[in-house]
PDB file with one MODEL, atoms N, CA, C and O in Angstrom:
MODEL        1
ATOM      1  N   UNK A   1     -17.829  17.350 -43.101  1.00  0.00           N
ATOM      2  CA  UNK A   1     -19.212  16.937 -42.997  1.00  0.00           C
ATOM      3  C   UNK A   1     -19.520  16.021 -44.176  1.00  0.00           C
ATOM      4  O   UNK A   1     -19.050  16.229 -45.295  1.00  0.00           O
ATOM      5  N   UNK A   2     -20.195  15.164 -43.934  1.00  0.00           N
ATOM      6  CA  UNK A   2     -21.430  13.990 -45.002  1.00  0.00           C
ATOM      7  C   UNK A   2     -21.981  13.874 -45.096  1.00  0.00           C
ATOM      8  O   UNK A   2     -22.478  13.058 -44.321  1.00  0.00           O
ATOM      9  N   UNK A   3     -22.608  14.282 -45.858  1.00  0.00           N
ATOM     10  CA  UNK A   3     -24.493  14.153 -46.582  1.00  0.00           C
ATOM     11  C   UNK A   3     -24.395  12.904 -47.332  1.00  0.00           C
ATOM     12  O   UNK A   3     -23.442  12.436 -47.957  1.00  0.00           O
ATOM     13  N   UNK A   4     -26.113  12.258 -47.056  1.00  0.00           N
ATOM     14  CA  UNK A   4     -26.029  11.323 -48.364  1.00  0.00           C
ATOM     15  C   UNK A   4     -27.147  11.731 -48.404  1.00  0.00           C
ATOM     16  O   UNK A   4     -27.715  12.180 -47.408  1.00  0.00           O
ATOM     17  N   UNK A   5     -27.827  11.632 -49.883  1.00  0.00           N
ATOM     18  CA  UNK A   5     -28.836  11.439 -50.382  1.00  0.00           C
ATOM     19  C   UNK A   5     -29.757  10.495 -50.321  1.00  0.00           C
ATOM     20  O   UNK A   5     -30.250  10.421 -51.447  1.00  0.00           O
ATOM     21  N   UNK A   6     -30.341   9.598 -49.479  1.00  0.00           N
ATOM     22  CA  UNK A   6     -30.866   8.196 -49.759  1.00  0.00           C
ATOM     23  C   UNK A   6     -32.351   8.262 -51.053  1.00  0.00           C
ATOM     24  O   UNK A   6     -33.415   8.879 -51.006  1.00  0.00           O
ATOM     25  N   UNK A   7     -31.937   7.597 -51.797  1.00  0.00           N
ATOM     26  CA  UNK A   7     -33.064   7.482 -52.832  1.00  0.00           C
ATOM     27  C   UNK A   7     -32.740   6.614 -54.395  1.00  0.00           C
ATOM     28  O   UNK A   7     -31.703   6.024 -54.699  1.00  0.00           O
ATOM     29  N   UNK A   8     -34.012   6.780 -55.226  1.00  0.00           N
ATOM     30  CA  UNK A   8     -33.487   5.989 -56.369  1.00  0.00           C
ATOM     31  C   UNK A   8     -33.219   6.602 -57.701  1.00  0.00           C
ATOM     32  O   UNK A   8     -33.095   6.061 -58.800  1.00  0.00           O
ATOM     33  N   UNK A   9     -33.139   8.208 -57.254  1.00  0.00           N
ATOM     34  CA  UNK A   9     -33.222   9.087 -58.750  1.00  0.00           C
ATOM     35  C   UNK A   9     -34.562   9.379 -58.629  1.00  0.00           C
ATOM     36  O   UNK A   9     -34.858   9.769 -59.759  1.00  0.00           O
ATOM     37  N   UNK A  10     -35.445   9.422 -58.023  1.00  0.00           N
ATOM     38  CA  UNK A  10     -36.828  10.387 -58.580  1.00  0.00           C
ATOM     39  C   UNK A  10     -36.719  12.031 -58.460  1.00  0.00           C
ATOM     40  O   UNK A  10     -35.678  12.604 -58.140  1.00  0.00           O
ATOM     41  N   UNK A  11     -37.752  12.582 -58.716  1.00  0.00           N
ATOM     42  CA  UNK A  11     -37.634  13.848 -59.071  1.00  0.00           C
ATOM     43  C   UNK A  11     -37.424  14.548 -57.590  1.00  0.00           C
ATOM     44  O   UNK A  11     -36.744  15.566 -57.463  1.00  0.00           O
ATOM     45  N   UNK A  12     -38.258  13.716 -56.188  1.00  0.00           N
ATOM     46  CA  UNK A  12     -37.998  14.520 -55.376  1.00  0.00           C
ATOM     47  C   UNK A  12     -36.195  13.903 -54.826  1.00  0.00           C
ATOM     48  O   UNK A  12     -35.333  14.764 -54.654  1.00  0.00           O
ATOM     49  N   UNK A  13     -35.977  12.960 -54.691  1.00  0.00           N
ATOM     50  CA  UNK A  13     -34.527  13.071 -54.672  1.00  0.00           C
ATOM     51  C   UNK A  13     -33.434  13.749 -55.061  1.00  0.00           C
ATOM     52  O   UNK A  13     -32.336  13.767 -54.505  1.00  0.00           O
ATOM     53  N   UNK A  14     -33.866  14.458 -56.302  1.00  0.00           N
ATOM     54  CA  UNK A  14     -33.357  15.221 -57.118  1.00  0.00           C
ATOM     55  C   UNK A  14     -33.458  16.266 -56.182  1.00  0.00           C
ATOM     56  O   UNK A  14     -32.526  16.453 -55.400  1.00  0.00           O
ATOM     57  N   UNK A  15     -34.507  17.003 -56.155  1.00  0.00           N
ATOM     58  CA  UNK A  15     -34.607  18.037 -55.796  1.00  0.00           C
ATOM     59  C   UNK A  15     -34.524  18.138 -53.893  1.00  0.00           C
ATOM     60  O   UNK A  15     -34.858  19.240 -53.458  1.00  0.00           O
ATOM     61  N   UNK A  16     -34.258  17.456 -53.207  1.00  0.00           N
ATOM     62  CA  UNK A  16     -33.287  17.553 -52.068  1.00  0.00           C
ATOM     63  C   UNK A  16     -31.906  17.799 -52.187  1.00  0.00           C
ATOM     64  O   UNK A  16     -31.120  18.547 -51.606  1.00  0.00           O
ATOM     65  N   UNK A  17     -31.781  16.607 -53.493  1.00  0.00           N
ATOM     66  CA  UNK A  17     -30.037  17.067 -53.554  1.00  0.00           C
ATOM     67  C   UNK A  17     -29.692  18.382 -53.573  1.00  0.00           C
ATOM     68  O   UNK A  17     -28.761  18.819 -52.898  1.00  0.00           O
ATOM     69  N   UNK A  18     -30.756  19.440 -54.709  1.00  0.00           N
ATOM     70  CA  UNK A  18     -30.593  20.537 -55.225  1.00  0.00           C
ATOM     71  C   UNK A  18     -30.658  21.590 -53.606  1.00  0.00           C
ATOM     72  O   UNK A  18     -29.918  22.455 -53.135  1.00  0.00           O
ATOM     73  N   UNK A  19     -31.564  21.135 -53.295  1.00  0.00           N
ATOM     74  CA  UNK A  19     -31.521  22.630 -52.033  1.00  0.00           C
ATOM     75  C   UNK A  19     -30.631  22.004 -51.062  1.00  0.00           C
ATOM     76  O   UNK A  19     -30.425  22.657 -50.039  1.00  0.00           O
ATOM     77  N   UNK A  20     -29.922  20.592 -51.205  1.00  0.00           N
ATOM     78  CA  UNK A  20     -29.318  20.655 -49.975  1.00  0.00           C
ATOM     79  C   UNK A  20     -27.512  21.518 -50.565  1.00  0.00           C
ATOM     80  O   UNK A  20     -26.773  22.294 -49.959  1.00  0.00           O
ATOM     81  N   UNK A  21     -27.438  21.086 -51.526  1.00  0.00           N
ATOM     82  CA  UNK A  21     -26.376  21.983 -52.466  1.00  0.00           C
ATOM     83  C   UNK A  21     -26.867  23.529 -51.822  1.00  0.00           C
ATOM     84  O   UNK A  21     -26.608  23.968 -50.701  1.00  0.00           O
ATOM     85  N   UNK A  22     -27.490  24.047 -52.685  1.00  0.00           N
ATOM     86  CA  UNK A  22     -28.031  25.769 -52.266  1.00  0.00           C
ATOM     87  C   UNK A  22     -27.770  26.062 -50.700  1.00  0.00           C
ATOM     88  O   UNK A  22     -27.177  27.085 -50.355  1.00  0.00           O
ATOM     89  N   UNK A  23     -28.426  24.747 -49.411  1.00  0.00           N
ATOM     90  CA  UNK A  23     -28.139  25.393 -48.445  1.00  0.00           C
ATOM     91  C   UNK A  23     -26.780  25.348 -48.335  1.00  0.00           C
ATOM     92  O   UNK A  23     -26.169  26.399 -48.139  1.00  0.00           O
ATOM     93  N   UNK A  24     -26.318  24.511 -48.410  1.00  0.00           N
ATOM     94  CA  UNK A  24     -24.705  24.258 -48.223  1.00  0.00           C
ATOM     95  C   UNK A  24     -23.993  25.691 -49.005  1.00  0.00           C
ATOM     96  O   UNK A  24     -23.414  26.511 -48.293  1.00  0.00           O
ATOM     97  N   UNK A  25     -24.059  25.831 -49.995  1.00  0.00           N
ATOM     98  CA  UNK A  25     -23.763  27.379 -50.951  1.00  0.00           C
ATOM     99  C   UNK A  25     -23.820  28.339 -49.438  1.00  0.00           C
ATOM    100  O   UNK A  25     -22.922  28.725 -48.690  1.00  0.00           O
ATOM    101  N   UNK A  26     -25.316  28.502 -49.408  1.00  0.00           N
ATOM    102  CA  UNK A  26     -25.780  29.696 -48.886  1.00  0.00           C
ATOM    103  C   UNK A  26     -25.190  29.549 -47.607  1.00  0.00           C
ATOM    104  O   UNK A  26     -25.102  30.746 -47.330  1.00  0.00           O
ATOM    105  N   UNK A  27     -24.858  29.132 -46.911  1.00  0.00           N
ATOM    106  CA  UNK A  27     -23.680  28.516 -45.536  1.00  0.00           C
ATOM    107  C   UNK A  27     -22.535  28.741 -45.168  1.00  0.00           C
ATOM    108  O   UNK A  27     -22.041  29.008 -44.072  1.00  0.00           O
ATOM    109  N   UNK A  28     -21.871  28.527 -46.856  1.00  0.00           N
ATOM    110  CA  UNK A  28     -20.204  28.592 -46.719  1.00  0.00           C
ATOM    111  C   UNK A  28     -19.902  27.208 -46.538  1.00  0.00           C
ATOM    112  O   UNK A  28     -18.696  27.008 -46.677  1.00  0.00           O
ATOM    113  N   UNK A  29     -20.557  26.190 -46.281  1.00  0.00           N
ATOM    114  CA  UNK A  29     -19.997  25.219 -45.252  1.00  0.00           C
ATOM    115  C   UNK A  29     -19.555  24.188 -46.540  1.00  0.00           C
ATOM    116  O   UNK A  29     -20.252  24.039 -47.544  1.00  0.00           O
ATOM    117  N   UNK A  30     -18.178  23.471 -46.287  1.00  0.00           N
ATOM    118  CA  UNK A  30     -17.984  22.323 -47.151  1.00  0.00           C
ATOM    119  C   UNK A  30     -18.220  20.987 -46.784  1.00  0.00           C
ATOM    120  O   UNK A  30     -18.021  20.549 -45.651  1.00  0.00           O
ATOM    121  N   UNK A  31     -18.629  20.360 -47.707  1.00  0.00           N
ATOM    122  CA  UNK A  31     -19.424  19.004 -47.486  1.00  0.00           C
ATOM    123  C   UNK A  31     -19.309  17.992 -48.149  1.00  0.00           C
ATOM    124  O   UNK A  31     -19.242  18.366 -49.320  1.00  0.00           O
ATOM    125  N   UNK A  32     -19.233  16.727 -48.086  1.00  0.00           N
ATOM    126  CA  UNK A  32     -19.114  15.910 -49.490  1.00  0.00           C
ATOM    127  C   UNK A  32     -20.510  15.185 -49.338  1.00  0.00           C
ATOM    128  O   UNK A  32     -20.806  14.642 -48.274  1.00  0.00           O
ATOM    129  N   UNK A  33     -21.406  15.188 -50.483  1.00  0.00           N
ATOM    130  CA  UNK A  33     -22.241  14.706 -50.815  1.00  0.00           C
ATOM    131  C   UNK A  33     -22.255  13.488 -51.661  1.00  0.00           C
ATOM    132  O   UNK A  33     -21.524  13.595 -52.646  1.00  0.00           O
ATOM    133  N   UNK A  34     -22.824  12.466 -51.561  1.00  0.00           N
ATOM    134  CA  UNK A  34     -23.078  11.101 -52.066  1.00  0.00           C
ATOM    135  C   UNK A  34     -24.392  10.782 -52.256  1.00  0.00           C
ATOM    136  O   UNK A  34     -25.076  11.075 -51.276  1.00  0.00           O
ATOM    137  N   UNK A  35     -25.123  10.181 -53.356  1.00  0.00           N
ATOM    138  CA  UNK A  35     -26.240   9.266 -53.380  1.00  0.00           C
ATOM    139  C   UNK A  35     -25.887   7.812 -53.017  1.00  0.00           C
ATOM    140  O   UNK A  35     -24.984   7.008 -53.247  1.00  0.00           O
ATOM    141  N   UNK A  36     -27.193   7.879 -52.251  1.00  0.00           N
ATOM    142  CA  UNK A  36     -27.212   5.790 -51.932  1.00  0.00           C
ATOM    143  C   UNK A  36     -28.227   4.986 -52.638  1.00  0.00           C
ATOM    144  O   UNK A  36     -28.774   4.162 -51.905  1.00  0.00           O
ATOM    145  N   UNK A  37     -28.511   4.998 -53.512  1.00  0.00           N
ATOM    146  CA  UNK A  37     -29.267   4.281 -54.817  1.00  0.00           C
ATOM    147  C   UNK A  37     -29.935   3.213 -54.238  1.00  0.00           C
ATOM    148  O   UNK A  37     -31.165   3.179 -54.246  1.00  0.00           O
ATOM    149  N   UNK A  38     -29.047   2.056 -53.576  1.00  0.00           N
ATOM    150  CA  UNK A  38     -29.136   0.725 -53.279  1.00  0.00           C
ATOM    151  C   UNK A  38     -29.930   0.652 -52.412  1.00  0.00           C
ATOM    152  O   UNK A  38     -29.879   1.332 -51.388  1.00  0.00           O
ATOM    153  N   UNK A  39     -31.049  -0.427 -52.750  1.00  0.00           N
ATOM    154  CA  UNK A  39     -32.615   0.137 -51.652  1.00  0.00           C
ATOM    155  C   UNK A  39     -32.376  -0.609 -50.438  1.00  0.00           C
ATOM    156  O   UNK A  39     -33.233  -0.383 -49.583  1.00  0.00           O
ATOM    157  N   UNK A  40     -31.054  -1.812 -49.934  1.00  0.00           N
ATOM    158  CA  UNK A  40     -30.529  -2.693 -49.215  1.00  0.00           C
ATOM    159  C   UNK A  40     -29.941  -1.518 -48.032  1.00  0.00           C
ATOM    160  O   UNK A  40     -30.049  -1.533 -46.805  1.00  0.00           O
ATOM    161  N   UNK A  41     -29.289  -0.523 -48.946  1.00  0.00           N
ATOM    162  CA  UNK A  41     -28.126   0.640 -47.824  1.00  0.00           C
ATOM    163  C   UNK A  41     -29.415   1.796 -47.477  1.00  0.00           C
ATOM    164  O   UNK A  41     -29.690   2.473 -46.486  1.00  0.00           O
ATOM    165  N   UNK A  42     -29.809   1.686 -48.360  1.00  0.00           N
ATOM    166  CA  UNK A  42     -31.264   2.864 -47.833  1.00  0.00           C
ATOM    167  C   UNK A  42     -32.029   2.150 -46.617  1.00  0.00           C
ATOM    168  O   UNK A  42     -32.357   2.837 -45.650  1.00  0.00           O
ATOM    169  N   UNK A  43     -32.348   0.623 -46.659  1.00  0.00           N
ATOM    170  CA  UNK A  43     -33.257   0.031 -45.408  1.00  0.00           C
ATOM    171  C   UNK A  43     -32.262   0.009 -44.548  1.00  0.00           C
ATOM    172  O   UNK A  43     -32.576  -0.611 -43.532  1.00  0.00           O
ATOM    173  N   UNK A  44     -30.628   0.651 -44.526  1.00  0.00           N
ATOM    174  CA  UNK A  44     -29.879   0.097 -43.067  1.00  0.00           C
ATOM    175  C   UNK A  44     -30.264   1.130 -42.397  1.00  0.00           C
ATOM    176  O   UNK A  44     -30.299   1.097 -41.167  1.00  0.00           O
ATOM    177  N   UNK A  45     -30.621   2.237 -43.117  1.00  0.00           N
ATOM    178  CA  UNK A  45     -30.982   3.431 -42.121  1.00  0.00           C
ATOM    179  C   UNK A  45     -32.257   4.001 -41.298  1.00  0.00           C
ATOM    180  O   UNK A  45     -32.509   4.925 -40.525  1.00  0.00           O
ATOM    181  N   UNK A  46     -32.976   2.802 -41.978  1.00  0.00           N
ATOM    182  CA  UNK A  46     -34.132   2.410 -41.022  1.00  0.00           C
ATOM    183  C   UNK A  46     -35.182   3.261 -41.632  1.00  0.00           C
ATOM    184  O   UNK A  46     -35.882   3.781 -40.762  1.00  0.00           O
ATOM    185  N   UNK A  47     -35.477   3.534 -42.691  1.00  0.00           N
ATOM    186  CA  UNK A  47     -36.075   4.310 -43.477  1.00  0.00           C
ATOM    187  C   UNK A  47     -37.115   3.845 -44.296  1.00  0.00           C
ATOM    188  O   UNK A  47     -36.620   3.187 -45.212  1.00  0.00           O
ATOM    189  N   UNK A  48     -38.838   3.916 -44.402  1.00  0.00           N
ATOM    190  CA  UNK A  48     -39.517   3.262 -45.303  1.00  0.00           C
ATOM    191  C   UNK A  48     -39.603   4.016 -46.323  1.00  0.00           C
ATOM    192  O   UNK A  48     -40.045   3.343 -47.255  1.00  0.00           O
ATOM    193  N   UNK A  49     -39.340   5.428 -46.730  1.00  0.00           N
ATOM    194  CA  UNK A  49     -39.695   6.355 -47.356  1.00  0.00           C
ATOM    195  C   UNK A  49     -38.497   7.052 -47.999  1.00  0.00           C
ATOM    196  O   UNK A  49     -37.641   7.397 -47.186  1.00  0.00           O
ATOM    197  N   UNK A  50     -38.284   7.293 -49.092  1.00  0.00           N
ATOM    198  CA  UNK A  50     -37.558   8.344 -49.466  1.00  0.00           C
ATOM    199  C   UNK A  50     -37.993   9.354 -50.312  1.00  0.00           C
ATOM    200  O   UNK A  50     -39.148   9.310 -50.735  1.00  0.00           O
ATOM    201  N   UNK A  51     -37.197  10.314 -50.642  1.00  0.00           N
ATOM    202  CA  UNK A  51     -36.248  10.755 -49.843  1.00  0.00           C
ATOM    203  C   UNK A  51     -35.521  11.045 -48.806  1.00  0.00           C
ATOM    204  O   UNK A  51     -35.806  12.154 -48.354  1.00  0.00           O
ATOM    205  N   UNK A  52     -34.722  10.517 -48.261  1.00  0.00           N
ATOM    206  CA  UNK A  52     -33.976  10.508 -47.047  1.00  0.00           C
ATOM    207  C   UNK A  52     -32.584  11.522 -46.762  1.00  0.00           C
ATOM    208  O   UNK A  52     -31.609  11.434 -47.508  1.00  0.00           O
ATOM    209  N   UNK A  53     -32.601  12.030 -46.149  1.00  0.00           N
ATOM    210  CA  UNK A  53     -31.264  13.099 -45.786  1.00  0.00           C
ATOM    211  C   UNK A  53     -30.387  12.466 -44.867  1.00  0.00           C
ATOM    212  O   UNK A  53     -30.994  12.026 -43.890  1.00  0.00           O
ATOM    213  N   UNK A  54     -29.565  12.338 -44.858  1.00  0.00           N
ATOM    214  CA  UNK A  54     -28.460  11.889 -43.806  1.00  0.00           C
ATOM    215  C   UNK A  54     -27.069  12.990 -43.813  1.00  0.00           C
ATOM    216  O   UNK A  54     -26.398  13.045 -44.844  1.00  0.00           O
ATOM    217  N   UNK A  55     -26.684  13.857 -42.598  1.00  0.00           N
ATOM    218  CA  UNK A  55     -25.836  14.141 -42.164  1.00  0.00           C
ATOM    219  C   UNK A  55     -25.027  13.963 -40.566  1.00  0.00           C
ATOM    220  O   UNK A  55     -25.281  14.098 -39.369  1.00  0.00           O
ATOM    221  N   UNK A  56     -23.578  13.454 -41.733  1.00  0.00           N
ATOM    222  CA  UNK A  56     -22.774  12.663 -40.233  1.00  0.00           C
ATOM    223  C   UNK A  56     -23.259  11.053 -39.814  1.00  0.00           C
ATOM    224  O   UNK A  56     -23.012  10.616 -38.690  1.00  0.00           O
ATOM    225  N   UNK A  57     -23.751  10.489 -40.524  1.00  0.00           N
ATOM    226  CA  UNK A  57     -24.604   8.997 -40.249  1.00  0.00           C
ATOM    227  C   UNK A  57     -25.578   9.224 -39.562  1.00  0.00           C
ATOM    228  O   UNK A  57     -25.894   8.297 -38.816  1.00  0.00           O
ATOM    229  N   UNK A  58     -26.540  10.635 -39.504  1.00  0.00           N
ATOM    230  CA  UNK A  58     -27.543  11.011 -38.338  1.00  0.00           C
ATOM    231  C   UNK A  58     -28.675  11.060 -39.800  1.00  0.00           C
ATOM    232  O   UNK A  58     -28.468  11.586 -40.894  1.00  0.00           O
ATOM    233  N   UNK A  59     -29.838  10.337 -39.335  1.00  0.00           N
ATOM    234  CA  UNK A  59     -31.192  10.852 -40.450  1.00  0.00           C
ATOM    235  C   UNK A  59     -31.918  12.134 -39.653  1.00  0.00           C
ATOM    236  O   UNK A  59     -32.444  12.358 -38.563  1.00  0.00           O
ATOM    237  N   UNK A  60     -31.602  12.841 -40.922  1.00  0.00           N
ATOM    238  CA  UNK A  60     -32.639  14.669 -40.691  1.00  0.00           C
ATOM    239  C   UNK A  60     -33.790  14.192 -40.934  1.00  0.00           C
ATOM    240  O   UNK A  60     -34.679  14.785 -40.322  1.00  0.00           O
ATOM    241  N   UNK A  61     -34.206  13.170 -41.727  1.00  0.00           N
ATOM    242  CA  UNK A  61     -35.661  13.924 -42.618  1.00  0.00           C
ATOM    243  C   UNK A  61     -35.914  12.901 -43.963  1.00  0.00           C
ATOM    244  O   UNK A  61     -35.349  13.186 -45.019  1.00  0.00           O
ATOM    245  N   UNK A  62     -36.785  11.703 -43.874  1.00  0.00           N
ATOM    246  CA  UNK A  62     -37.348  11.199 -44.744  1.00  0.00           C
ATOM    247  C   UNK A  62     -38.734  10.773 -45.101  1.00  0.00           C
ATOM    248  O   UNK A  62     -39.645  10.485 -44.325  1.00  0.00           O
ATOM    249  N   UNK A  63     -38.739  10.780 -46.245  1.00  0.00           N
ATOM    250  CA  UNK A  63     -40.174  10.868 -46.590  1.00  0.00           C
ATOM    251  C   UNK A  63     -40.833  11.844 -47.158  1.00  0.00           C
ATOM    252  O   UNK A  63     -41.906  11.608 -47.712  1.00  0.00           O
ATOM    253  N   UNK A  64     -40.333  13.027 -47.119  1.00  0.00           N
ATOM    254  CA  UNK A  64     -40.690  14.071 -47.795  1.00  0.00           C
ATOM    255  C   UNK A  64     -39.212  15.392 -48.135  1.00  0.00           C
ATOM    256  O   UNK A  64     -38.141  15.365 -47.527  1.00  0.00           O
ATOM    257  N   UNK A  65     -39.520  16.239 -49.038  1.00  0.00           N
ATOM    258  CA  UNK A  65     -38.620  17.236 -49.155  1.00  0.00           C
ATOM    259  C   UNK A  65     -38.801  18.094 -48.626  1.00  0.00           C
ATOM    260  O   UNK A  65     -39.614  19.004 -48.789  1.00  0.00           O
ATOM    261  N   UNK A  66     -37.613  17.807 -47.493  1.00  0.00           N
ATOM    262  CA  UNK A  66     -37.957  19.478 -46.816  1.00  0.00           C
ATOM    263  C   UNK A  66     -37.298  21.273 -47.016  1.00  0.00           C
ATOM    264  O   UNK A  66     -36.478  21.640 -47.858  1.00  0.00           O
ATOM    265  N   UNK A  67     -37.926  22.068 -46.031  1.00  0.00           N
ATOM    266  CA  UNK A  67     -37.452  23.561 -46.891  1.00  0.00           C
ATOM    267  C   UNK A  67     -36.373  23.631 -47.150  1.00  0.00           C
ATOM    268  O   UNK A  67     -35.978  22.466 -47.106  1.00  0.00           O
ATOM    269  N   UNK A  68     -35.426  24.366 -47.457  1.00  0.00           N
ATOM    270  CA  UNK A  68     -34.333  24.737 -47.684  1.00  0.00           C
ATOM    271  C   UNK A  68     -34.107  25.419 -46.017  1.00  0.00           C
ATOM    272  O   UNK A  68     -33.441  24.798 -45.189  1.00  0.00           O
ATOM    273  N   UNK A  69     -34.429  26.083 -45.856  1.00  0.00           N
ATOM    274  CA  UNK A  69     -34.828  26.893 -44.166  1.00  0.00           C
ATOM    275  C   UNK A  69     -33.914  25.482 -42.905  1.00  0.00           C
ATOM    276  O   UNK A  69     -32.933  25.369 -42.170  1.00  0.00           O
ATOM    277  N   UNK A  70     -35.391  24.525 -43.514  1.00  0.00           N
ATOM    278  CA  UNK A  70     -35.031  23.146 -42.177  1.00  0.00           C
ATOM    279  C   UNK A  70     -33.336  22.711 -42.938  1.00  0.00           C
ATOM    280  O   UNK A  70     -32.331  23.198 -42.420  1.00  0.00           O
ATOM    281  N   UNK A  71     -33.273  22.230 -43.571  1.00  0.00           N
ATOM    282  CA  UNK A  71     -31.975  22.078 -44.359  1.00  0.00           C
ATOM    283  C   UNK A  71     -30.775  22.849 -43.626  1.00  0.00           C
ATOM    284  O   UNK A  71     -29.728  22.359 -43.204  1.00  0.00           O
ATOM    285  N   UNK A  72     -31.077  23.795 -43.596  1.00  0.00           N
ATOM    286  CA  UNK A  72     -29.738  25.027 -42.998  1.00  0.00           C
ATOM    287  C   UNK A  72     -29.643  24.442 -41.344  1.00  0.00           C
ATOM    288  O   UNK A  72     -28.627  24.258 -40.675  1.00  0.00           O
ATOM    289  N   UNK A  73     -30.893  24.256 -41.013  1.00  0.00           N
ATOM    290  CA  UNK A  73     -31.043  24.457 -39.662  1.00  0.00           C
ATOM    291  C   UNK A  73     -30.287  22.825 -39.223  1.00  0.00           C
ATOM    292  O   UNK A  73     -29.506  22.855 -38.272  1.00  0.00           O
ATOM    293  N   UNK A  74     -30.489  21.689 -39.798  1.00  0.00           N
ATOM    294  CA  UNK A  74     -29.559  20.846 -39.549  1.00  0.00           C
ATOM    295  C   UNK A  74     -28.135  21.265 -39.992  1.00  0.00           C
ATOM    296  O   UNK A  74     -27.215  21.160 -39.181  1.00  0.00           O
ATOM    297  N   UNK A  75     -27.915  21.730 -41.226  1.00  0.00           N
ATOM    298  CA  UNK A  75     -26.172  21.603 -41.442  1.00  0.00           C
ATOM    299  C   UNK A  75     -26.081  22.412 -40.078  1.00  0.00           C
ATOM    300  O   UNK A  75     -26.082  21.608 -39.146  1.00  0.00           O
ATOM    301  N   UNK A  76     -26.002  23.737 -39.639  1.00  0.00           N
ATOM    302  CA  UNK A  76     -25.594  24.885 -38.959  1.00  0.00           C
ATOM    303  C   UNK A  76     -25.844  23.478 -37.329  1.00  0.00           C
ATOM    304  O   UNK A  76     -25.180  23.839 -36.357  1.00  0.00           O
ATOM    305  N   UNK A  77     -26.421  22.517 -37.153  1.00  0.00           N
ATOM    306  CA  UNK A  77     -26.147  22.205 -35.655  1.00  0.00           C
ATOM    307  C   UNK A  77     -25.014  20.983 -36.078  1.00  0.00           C
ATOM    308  O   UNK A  77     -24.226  20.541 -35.242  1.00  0.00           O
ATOM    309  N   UNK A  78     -25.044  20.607 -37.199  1.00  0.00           N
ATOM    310  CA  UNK A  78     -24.008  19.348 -37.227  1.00  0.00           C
ATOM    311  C   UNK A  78     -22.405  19.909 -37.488  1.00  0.00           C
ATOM    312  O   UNK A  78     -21.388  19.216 -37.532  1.00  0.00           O
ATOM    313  N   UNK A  79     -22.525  21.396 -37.648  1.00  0.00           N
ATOM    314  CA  UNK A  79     -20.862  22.008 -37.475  1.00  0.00           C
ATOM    315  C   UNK A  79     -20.073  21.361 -36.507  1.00  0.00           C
ATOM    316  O   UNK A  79     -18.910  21.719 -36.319  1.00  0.00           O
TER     317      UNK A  79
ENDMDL
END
């Protein structure tokens, strides 16, 4: 599985990374995680807003940080 992070380092970027880590923990599931910094690779994903989640080249969820809860509930369907 592939997560990226889309964002530029702010605090809520940060803190997606953090619970998407925890859900992933709390899962079992292994994953490789990446940030996409570059605001050029962030607009390919069609995104005005970040924080942005991407697992598998699929967008979960941008624009805001979501629960840890919704988090699980995408990794557990992208198995």
């Amino acid at each position: 599985m592939e997560i990226k992070i889309l964002g530029t380092g702010c605090a809520k970027c940060k803190r997606l990374e953090e619970l998407t880590r925890e859900a992933l923990d709390e899962l079992g599931i292994e994953a490789a995680i990446s940030k996409v910094t570059d605001i050029n690779k962030i607009m390919d994903y069609d995104i005005m807003m970040t924080p942005g989640l991407v697992v598998d080249e699929e967008v979960k969820c941008f624009g805001r940080v979501p629960s840890k809860e919704e988090i699980k509930k995408w990794l557990q369907s992208s198995k």
